[in-house]
N, C-alpha and C positions, 0 to 999 in steps of 0.2 A: 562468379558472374561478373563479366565486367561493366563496371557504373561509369563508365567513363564519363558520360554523357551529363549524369548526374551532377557535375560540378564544373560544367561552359558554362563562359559566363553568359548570360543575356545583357546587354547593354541597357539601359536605363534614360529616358526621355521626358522630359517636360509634357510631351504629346502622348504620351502611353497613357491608355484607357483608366479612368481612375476607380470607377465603380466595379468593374469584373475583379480587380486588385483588391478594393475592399473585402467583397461578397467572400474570393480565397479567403481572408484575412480574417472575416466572419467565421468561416465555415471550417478554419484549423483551430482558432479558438474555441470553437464549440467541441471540438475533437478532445482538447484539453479540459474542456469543461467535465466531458464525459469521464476522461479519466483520473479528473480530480475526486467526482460523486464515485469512482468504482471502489477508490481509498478509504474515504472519507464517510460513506454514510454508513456503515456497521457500525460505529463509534456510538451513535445518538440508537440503534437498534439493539444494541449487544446486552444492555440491561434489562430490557422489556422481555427482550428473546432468552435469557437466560433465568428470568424469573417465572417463567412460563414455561419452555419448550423442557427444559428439564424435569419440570413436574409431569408434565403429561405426556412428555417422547421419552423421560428417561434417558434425555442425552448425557452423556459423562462432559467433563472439562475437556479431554482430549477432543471428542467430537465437536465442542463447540470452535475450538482451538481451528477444526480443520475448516470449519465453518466461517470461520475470519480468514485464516490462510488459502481458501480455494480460491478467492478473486487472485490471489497473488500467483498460486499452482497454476488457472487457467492462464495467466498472461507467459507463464515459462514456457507451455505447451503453445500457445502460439507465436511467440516471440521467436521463435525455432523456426518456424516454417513463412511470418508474416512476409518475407522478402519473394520468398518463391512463388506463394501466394499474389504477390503484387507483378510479380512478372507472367504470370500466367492468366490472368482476369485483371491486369490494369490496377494502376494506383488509386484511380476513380472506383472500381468494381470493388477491390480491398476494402474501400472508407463506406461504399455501401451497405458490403457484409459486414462489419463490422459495427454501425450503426445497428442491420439487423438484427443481429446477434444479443445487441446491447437492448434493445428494446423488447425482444423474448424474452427475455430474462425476468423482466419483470414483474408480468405474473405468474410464472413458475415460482417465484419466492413467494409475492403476497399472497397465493393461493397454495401454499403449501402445506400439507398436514402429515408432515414425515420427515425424519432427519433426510430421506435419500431427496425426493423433491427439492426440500432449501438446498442441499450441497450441489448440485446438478446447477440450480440458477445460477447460484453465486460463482462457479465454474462458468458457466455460457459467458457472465457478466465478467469474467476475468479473462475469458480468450479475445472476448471485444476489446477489452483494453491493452492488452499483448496487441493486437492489430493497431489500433492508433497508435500508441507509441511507438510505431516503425515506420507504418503509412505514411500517417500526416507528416511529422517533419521529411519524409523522405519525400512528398507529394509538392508542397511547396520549398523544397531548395529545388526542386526539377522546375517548378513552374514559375516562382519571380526571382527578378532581375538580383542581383548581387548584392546591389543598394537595399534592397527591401527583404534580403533573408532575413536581418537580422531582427526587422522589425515580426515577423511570419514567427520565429525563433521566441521572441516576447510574448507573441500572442497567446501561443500556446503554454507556456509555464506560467503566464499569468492569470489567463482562464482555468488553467491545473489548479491555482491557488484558490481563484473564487469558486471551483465546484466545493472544495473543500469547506469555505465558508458557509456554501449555501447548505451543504450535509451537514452541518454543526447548527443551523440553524434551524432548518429541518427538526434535526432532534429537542433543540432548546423548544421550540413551539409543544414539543408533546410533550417533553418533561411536566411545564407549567401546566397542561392539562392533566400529566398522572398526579401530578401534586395536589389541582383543583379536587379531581375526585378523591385521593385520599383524605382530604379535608372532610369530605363531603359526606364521606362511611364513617365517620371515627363513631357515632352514636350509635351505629348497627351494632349487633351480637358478633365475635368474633368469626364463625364460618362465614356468615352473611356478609362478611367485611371483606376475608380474603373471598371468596368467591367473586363476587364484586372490580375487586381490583386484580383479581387474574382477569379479567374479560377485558376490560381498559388496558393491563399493558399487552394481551395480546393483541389487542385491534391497536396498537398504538406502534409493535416496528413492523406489521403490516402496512399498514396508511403509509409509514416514513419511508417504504418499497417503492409503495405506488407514485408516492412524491417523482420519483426520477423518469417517471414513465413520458413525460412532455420534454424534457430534453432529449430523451433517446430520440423522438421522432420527428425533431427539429433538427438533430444533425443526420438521419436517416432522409428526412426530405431534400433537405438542403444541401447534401452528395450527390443526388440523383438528377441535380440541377447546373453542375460544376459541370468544365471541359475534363477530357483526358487529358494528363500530363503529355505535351509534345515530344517529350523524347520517347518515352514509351511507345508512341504514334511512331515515329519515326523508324525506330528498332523494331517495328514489325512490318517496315514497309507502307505505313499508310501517312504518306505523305500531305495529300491534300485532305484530312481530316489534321495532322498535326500544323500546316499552315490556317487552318481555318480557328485551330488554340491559339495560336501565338498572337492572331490580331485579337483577341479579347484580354493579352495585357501586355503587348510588346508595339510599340508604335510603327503604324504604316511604314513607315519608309527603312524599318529596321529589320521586318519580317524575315525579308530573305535571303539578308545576311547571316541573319540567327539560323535560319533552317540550315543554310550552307553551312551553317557550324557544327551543328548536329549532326548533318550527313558526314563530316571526316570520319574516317575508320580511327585515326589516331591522330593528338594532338603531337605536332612536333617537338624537340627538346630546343632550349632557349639557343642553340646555336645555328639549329636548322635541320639538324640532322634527323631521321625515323627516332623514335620513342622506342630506346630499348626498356624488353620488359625482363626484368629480374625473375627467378625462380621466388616461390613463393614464401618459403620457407627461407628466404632471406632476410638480414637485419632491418631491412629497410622496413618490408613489411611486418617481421614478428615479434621487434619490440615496440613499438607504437603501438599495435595491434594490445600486446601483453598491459601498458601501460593504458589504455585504454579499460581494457578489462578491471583493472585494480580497483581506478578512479569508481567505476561504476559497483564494483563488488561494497569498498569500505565505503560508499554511501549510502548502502543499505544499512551495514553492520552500523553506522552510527543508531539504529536502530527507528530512524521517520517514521516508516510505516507502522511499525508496530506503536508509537508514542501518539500517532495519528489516530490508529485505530482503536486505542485500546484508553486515549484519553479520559472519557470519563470516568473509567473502571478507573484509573489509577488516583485520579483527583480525590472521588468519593473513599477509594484505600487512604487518601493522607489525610482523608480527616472535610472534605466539602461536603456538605448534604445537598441530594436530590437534584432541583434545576440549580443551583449556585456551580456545581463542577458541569451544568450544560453552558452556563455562561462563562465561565472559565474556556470551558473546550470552543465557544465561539470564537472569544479574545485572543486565541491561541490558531485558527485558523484563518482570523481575518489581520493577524500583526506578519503572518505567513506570507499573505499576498500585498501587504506592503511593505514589506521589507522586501518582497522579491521586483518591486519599481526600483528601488534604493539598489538592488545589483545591478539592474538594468544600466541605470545612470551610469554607474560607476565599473562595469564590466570593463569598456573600452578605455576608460582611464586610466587607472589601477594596475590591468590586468586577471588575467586568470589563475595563474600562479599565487600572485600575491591574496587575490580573494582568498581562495580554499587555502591557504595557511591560516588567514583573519579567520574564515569559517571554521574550521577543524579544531584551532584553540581553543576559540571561543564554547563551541560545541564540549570540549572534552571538560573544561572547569565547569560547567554549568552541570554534567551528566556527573560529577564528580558531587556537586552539593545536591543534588536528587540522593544519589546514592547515601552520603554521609546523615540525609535529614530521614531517611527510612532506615539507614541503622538505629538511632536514636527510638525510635518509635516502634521497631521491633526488638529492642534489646529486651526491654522488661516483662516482655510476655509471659506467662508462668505456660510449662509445659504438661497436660494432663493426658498424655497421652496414656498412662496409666490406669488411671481411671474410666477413659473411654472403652480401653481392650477389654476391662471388666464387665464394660454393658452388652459386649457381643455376646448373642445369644449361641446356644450349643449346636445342634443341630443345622439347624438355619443359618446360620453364619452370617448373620444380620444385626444390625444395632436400627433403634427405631427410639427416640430420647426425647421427651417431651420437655423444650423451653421453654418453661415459665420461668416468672421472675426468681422465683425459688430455688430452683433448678441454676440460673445464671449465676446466683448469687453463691450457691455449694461451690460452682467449678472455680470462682474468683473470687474469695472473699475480703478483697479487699477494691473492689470497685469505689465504694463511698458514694451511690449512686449513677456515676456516668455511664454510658453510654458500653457495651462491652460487642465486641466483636470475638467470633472464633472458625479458626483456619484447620481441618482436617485433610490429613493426605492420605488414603488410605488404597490396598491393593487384592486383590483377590490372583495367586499366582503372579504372571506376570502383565498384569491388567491395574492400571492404578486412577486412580479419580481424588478429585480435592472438589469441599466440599466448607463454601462461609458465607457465616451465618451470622447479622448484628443483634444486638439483644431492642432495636429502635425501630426493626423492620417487620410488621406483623404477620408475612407473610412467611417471614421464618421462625414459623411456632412449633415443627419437631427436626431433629438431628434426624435424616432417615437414609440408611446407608443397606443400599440390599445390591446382591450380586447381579442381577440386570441392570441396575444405573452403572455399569462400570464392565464388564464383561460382553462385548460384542459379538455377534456372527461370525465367523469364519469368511473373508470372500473367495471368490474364482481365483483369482490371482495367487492369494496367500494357501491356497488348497493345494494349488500346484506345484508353488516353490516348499511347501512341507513337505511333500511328497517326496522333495529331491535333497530334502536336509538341508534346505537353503536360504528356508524362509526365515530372514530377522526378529520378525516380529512374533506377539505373545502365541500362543497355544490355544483358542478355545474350551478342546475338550480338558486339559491341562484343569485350566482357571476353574470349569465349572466342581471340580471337586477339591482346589485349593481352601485352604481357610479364610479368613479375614482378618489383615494384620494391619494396624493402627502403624502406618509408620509413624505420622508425627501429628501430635496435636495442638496446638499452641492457643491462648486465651489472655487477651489485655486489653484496654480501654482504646474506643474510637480518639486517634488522634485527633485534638483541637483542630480548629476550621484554622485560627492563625498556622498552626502547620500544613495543612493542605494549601493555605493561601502563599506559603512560603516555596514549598514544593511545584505549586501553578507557576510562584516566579521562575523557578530553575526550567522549565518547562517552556517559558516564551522565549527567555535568554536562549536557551537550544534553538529553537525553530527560528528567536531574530538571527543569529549566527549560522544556523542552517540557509536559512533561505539568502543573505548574502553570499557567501562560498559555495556551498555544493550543489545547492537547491540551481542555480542558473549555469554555474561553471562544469556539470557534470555533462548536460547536454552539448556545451560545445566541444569541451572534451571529446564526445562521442564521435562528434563531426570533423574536428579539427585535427585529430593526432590521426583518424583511419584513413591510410592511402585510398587516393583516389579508385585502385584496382581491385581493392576487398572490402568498401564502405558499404554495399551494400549486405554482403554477409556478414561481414565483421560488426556490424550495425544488430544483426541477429542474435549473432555470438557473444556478443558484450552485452545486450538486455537481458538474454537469459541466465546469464551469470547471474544479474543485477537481480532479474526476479526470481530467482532458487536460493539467494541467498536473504530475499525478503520473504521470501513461501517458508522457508525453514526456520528463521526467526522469529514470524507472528504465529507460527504453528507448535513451537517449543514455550511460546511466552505463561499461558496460564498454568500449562505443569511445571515452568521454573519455579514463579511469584507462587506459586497454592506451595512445592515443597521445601523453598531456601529462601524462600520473602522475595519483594521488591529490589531490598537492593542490591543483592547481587545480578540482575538483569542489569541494572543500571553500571553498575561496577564495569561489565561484560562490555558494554557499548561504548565505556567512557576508551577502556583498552582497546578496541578496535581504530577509535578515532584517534589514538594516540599515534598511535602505525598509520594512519592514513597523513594525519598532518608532517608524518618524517620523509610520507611518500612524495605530499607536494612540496615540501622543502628540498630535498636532496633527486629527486628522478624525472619530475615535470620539468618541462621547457615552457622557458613563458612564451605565447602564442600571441601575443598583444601587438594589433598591427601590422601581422605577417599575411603573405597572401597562403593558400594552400599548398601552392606549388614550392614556396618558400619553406614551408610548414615540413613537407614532407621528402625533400631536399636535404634536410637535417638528421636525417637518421639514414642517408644512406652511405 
């Protein structure tokens, strides 16, 4: 496709309209916002939904695994397509489907009483976000002036930030009400107790669903009230609808210079001559293009999303109780959005270059002391997995282990009363589930491991590719007459809160170092290394890289952590980041300053 168009300049006025400038300004922000809350709010749901939905759907860890990874799957699937999509129903039509989509979503989740129902939402909720992330900044660099992308460029990563805040707060408000109610049961009889507080944390990541239900239909509304992008006007021939955009943000007297810019077939080269166009598969275009791709791949791999998402599970693994790792995960998404001003500031001074080296160091020593403080804490585990393969029952091939204190105190006798945690990985064929349990949590009072929690359906798809000896994945009828094999069992004391509060800091130090380097400098990357000829596909092709490689990571995370601990996740991401910050030292061009055309000049 070519975007030519997408990067004329509009000249900039004292007299150019200031409130339809804002209202964009509003209205890409809230784009960001939305795709901050598609990140950010499983985080504050994941432990309500996993202390519930597994009891009574019988979800395995993998399932809930996909269940965190479908917002990321939906945005692959529409990342793919969001550019084609914007050229065929408008950059305006995109940001409204998109809203749509984003606001369906949401009672399909809070009304859901089925693993198929929630994975479908969190899917719809992740192809809306695959769409902003391509629309919006592609909608506003078409629609303001040169002067004010960069501002439109802020708007958006900084409202990413505060949706994030506002999902982290979201969750801390229900935290402190599961905490109220469990306060509140502790004199009940122990069913009447769990009973009790399965009802509250189901109605509790239900509600935290409902929560996002007012911003979906505040940027839903407020798309359907924006002009079409003029160049998109323009490139379909509708000229006095794209002159009728330009005066709601390009000054009177400038209008129809701009359109006449629009209209050229092609921008001259600086000598004067026609704009010759290279074959595509040319340097010019396929190492920018490749280098592009990278930037966006090892900034997932430093592992955001899944530290985003998966925040409180990990706080509460090192050792925080209850809402103290909801407050933790707040401080950690609202130091996100102020550090990401702190790049801002300093983007155009600095550099971008220089950032994402500051950011990627920094990033890698931080993911290096996570790691090093979850060895420490997993070293002294005692392993029972011996023990446990002895409870599986003959026939059944089921274990069913009632945790009393008694019971806790057999598998680790050397507690001395603290707190004891235990971690099971277990598989039925090639079907595997992990399965932990604290000895503080009353709601984990039996070890219950039967072949339905962990042994799935067969789908359409996987029917077919077995059919052909092709399909990777496990076997159904396989599993249902395989044994039950305790791969690994491990049993040791709840890390000290000082260690969890230690592990929080490695935690902020990542996201302050994130959010400086890559958190801002990824997006211009985006923008800035893709020829003007393949930005907008290459804009496609670079997100989806970006989100297959965050779909696969927060999808792999609780079967890493349940079979090989915490730190080696951590370990994983510190080494990717290692490669990323050699990438921005030895292969980026610093862009600081350069026009585009200067920009992409350079690699030909």
């Amino acid at each position: 496709m070519n975007d030519a168009s997408a990067v004329m300049p509009v000249p900039a006025s004292d007299n150019a309209p200031r409130w339809p400038v804002r209202y964009l300004l509003f209205i890409g922000g809230m784009g960001g916002l939305l795709y901050g809350i598609d990140i950010g709010i499983i985080a504050g749901a994941l432990p309500y939904l996993e202390a519930t939905a597994t009891a009574s759907w019988h979800l395995t860890t993998q399932q809930l695994g996909f269940v965190v990874a479908a917002v990321l799957l939906g945005s692959v699937l529409s990342s793919l397509f969001a550019g084609a999509v914007a050229d065929l129903i408008g950059r305006r039509g995109a940001m409204v489907l998109a809203g749509v989509l984003f606001t369906a979503s949401i009672p399909v989740m809070a009304l859901s009483e089925g693993y198929g129902p929630l994975l479908m939402g969190r899917l719809l909720q992740g192809i809306s976000g695959g769409l902003i992330g391509v629309v919006v900044p592609l909608y506003l660099a078409e629609v303001l002036s040169p002067e004010r992308r960069g501002r439109g460029a802020a708007m958006f990563q900084l409202l990413l930030t505060i949706g994030l805040v506002l999902a982290a707060v979201i969750g801390l408000y229900h935290a402190h009400s599961v905490d109220a109610a469990t306060a509140a049961v502790r004199h009940l009889p122990g069913e009447e107790q769990q009973r009790m507080l399965f009802a509250v944390k189901d109605r509790a990541w239900r509600t935290i669903f409902w929560s996002c239900l007012l911003p979906g239909l505040v940027f839903t509304g407020g798309a359907l009230l924006i002009s079409e992008s003029p160049r998109w006007l323009v490139r379909r021939g509708r000229i006095e609808k794209a002159r009728s955009a330009l005066q709601r943000t390009v000054a009177p007297a400038e209008v129809e210079a701009t359109l006449a810019r629009m209209q050229a077939p092609d921008a001259p080269a600086s000598d004067g001559s026609p704009a010759r166009r290279d074959p595509l598969l040319s340097r010019r275009y396929v190492w920018p293009f490749v280098l592009a791709c990278l930037v966006l791949a090892f900034t997932q791999a430093t592992g955001i999303n899944s530290v985003l998402a998966y925040a409180v599970n990990i706080l509460q693994q090192a050792g925080l109780p209850g809402a103290v790792a909801n407050w933790a995960d707040v401080s950690i998404k609202l130091l996100n959005a102020l550090m990401t001003v702190v790049a801002l500031v300093l983007v155009d001074r600095k550099g971008r270059r220089f950032l994402l080296m500051l950011g990627t160091g920094g990033i890698t020593l931080a993911l290096l002391g996570a790691a090093l403080l979850f060895v420490r804490s997993e070293h002294g585990r005692l392993d029972v997995q011996p023990a446990l393969q002895q409870q599986v029952y003959g026939q059944s091939q089921s274990l069913s282990l009632p945790m009393d204190a008694a019971q806790w105190r057999r598998l680790d006798g050397n507690a001395d009363g603290q707190p004891l945690q235990l971690t099971v990985s277990y598989a039925y064929g090639g079907f595997s589930n992990v399965r932990s349990l604290r000895s503080d949590n009353p709601i984990d009072a039996t070890l219950q491991i039967r072949r339905e929690d962990a042994v799935s359906a067969d789908s359409v798809i996987g029917a077919f590719f077995r059919r052909l000896n092709l399909n990777p994945f496990p076997d159904p009828a396989a599993a249902a007459q395989a044994p039950l094999v305790i791969e690994r069992a491990v049993i040791g004391p709840v890390p000290s809160p000082t260690h969890g509060w230690l592990v929080a800091g490695c935690i902020l130090l990542f996201v302050a170092f994130f959010a400086v380097g890559p958190g801002v400098c990824v997006w211009l990357a985006l923008s800035e290394l893709m020829p003007t000829r393949i930005r907008s596909n290459g804009m496609s092709i670079a997100l989806l890289i970006n989100q297959f490689v965050s779909t696969v990571i927060a999808a792999i995370f609780l079967p890493t952590v349940g079979h090989h601990g915490y730190a080696s996740m951590f370990f994983f991401w510190a080494g990717c980041t290692l490669l990323y910050f050699l990438v921005a030292a030895f292969l980026l061009p610093e862009t600081k300053g350069k026009t585009l055309e200067e920009i992409e000049a350079r690699f030909r």
